[in-house]
C-alpha positions in Angstrom: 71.1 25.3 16.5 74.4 23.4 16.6 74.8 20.4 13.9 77.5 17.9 12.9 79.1 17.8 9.8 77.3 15.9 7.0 80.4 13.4 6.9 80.6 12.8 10.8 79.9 9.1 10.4 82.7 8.3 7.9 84.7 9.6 11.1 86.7 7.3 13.4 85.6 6.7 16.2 88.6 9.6 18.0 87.7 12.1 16.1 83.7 11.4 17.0 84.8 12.1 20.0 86.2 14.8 19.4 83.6 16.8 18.0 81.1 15.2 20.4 83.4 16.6 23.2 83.2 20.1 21.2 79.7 20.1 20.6 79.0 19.6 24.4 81.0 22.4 25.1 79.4 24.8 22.3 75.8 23.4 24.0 77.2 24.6 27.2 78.1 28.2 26.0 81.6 28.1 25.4 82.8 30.1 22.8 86.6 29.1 20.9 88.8 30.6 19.5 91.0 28.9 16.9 95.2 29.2 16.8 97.5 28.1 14.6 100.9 29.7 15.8 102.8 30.1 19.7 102.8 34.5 18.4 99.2 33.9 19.3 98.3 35.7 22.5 96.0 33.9 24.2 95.9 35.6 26.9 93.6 38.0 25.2 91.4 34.7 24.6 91.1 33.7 27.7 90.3 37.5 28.9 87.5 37.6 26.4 85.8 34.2 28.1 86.7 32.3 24.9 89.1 28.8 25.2 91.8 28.5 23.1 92.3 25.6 20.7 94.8 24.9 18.8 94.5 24.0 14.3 97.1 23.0 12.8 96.9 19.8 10.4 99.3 17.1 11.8 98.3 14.5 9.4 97.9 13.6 5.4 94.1 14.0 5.6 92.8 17.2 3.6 96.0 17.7 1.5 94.6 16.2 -1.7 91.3 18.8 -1.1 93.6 21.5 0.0 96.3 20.9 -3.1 93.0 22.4 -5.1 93.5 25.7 -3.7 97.1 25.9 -2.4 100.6 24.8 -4.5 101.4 21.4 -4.0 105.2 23.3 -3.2 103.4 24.9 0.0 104.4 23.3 2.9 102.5 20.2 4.5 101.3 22.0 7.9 99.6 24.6 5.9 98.2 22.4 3.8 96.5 19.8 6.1 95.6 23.0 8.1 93.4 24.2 5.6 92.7 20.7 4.1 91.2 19.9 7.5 89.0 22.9 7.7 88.0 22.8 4.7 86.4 19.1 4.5 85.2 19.8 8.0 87.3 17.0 9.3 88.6 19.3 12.4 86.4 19.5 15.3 88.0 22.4 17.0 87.8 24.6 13.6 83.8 23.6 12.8 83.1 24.8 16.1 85.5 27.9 16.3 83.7 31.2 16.7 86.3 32.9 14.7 90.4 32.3 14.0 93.3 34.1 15.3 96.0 34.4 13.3 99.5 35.6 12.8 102.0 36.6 9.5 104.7 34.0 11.0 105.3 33.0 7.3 104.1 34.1 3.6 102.3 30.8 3.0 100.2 31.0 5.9 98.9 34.2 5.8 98.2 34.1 2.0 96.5 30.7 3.1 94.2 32.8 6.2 92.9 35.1 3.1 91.1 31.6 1.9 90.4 30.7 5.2 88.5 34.0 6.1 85.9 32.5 3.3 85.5 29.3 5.8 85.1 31.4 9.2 86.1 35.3 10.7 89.9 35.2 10.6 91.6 38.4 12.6 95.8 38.0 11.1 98.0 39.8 13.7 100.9 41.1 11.5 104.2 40.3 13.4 107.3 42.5 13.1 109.7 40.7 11.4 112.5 41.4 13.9 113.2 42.2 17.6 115.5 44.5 17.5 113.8 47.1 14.7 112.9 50.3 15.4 109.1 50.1 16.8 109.1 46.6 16.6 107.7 46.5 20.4 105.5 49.0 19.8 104.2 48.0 16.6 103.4 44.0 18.4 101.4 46.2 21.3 99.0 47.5 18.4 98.7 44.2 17.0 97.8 42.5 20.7 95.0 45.5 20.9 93.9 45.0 17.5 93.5 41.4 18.1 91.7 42.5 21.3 89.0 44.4 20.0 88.5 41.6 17.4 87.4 39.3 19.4 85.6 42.1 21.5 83.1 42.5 18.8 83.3 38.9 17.5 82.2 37.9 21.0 80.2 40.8 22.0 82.5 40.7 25.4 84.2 43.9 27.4 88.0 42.6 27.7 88.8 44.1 30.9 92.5 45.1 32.5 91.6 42.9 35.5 90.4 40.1 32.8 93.5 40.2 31.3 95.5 40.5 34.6 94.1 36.9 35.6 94.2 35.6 32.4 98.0 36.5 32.6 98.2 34.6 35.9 96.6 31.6 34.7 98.8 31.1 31.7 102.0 32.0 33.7 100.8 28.9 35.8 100.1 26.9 32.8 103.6 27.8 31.2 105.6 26.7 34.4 103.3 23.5 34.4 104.8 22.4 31.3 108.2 23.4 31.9 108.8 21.1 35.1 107.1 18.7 32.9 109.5 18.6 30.0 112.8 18.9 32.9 111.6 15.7 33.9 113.5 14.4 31.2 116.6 16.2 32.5 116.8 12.9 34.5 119.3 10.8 33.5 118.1 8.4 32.7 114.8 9.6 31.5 112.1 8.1 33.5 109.4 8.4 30.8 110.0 8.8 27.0 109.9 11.7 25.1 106.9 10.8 23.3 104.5 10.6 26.0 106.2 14.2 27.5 105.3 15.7 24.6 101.6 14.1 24.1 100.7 15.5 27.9 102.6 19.1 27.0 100.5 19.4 23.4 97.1 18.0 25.0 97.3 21.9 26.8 96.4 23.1 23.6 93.3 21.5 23.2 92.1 21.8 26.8 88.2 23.1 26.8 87.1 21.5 30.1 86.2 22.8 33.3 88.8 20.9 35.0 92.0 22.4 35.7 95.1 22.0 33.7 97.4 22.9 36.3 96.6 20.5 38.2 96.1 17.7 35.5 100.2 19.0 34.3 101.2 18.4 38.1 99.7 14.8 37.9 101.5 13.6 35.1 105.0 15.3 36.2 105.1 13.8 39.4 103.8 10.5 37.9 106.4 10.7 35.2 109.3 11.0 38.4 108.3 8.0 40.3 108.6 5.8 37.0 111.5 3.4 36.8 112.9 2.8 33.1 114.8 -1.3 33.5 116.2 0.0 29.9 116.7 3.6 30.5 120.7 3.2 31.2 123.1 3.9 28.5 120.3 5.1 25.9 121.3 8.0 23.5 120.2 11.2 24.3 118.5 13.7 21.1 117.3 17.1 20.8 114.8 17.6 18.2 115.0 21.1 16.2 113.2 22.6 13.4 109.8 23.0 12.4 106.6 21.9 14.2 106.8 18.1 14.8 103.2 17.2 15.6 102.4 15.7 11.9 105.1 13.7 11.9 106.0 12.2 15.8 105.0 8.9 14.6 107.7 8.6 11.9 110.4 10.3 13.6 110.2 10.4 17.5 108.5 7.4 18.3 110.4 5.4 15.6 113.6 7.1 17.4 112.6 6.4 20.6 111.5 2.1 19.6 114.7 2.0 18.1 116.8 2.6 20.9 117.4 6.5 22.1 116.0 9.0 24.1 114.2 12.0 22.9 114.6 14.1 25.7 114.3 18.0 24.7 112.4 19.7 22.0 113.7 23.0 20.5 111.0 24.7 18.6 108.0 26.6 19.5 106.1 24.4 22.0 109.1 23.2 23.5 110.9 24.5 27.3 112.7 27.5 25.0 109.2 28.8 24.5 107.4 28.2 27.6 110.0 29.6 29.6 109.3 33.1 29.1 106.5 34.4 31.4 104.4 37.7 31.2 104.7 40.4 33.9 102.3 40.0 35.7 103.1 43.7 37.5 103.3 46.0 34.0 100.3 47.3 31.6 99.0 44.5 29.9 99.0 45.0 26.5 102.6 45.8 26.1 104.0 43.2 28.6 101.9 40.2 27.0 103.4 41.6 23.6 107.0 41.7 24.7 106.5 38.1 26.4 105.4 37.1 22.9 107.9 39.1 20.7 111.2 36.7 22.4 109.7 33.8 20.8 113.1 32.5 19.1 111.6 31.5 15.5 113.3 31.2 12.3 111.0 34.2 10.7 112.7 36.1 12.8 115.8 38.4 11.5 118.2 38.1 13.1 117.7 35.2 15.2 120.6 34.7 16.6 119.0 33.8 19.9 117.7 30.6 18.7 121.1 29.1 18.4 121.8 30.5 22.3 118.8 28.7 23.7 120.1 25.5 21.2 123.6 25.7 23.3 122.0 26.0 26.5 119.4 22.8 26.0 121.9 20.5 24.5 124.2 21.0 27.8 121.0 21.5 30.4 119.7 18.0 28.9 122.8 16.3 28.6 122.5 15.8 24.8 124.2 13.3 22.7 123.0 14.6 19.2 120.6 16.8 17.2 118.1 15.8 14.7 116.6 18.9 12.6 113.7 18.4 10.9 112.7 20.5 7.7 109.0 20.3 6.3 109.1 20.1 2.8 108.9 23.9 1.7 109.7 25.9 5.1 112.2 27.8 3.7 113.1 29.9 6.8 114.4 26.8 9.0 116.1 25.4 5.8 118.1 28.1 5.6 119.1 28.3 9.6 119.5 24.7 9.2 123.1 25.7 8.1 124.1 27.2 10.8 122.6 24.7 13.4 124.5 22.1 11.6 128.1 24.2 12.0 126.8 24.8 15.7 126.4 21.0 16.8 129.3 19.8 14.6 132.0 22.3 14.2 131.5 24.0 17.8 129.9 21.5 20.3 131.2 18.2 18.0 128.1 16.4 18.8 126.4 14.6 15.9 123.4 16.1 13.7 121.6 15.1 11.2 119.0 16.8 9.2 115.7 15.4 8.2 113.4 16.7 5.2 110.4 15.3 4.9 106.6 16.1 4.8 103.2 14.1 6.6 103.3 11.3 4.3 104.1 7.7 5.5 106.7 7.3 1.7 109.6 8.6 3.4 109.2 6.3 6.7 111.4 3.3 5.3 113.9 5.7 4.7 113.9 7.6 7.8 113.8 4.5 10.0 117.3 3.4 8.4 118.8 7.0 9.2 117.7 6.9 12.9 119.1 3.5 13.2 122.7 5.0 11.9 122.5 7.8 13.8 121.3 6.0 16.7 125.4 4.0 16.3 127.2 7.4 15.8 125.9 8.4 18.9 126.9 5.2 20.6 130.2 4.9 19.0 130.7 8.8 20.0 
């Protein structure tokens, strides 16, 4: 019999609702599957009957609990992540029928041995380069592997006509979000940045019986008709670097309040990512893996096509600068940090400017003062 955590009450009331929403859907016979990465195939998910939801931490909450277990040096995402599910404070990881996970980085997947004690975590290891020998073939295994997981975790028969449609549908899902985020290729914008990327992340938490798609299509064509009086002559940014989601308060609303436009994202949810679309005409297995495998992120070596796609944005979106930010331990987008930096100044002379920080609110002061200078080198630009 389903219960609620023994601390639900202490709970605002969002998060109540949350894991009321969740509980209604477990009553009804929904099974979920928890992700933390974009490497994550969900297709195989969705071809096993399950629903995909999405875990990472995106706020302070946990991290003292967490800090128990994991360095303090570990980065803030992996921390609130397990911080989360480990003071049950994460509706879609108490109700997750198992997790799958991925080797993106060598915090997380020590951190998914822990985890494991919490709920059944599968970890899909991930070649650490495109272009090694195998590497394709090697991803295929893992993308079976994962299969069979959740075959027996679900006591389900995942079918090549499952997966076909389950292809389908997320190819439909994936071009969704892409005209949604080139609504911003508008200049002006119509609608801010903010409230793109709210609609294009609510995908990953979408356990209803209503249909995405459609609810995408809405909010794009709602987002076109809009009419900004103080859209003209606002700066343009691209926003690189690590996951975003724990701190868009700090950084992209404050951005967008102070006076410029956040109008592309390049990381792993963003337009770079959701571009790429499965064959829907190959064998399954191996053409969800290669779809996955041209994910362009910094674990990657060499990753050369990160910096392509970085190019292409800025000049597709009309970009006035770049704003990198760096989690606090993410060692792997530190160190292509560099090379972004000689990219936007030295090649494309736009202005950049790099941002370490972590999900606290310490930094914020600080942070909102940058903005506001970068915000005048654009202008002056």
């Amino acid at each position: 019999m389903l219960s609620l955590p023994k601390n639900f009450e202490s709970f605002n009331e969002a998060r109540r609702k949350s894991f009321m929403a969740l509980y209604n859907a477990k009553e009804q016979g929904k099974k979920i599957i928890g992700t933390f990465c974009s490497y994550t195939p969900v297709e195989i998910i969705y071809a096993a009957g399950a629903v995909s939801v999405g875990l990472c931490g995106k706020s302070e909450q946990g991290i003292t609990e967490a800090e128990a277990h994991l360095p303090k040096t570990l980065c803030p995402l992996i921390k609130a992540s397990y911080g989360m599910a480990l003071t049950e404070q994460c509706p879609f990881f108490y109700f997750s029928d198992g997790i799958l996970a991925e080797t993106t980085c060598d915090g997380k997947k020590k951190m998914y041995e822990l985890m494991n004690f919490l709920k059944p975590v599968h970890v899909m290891n991930l070649p650490q380069g495109r272009d090694q020998a195998l590497a394709l073939d090697s991803w295929t295994e893992e993308v079976k592997r994962a299969a069979k997981f959740l075959e027996n975790l679900l006591n389900v028969k995942i079918t090549e006509e499952k997966l076909h449609d389950a292809i389908v549908y997320r190819n439909r899902v994936r071009k969704a979000i892409v005209d949604l985020y080139e609504v911003a290729k508008l200049k002006p914008s119509p609608v801010s940045g903010y409230e793109i990327s709210t609609v294009a992340e609510s995908a990953d938490f979408h356990f209803t019986d209503d249909d995405l798609v459609s609810k995408i299509e809405r909010a794009t064509k709602e987002f076109k008709q809009r009419i900004r009086s103080d859209g003209a002559g606002r700066p343009r940014v691209l926003i690189t670097g690590c996951p975003n989601a724990g701190v868009r308060d700090k950084i992209i609303k404050r951005l967008e309040e102070l006076g410029a436009d956040y109008v592309c994202a390049d990381n792993c949810a963003g337009p770079r990512t959701q571009k790429f679309m499965i064959d829907e005409n190959s064998e399954p297995y191996r053409a969800i893996a290669e779809r996955y495998l041209k994910i362009n992120c910094s674990v990657m070596t060499p990753n050369t096509t990160r910096f392509d796609d970085i190019k292409a944005l800025i000049q597709e979106y009309q970009v006035d600068g770049v704003i990198e930010i760096v989690l606090h331990g993410c060692h792997t987008f530190a160190v292509e940090a560099y090379t972004t930096m000689n990219i936007v100044q030295n090649e494309l002379a736009l202005p950049y400017m790099r941002l370490d920080t972590d999900f606290s609110q310490s930094d914020s002061g600080q942070i909102e003062t940058r903005l506001g200078a970068f915000i005048e080198m654009m202008t002056a630009a």
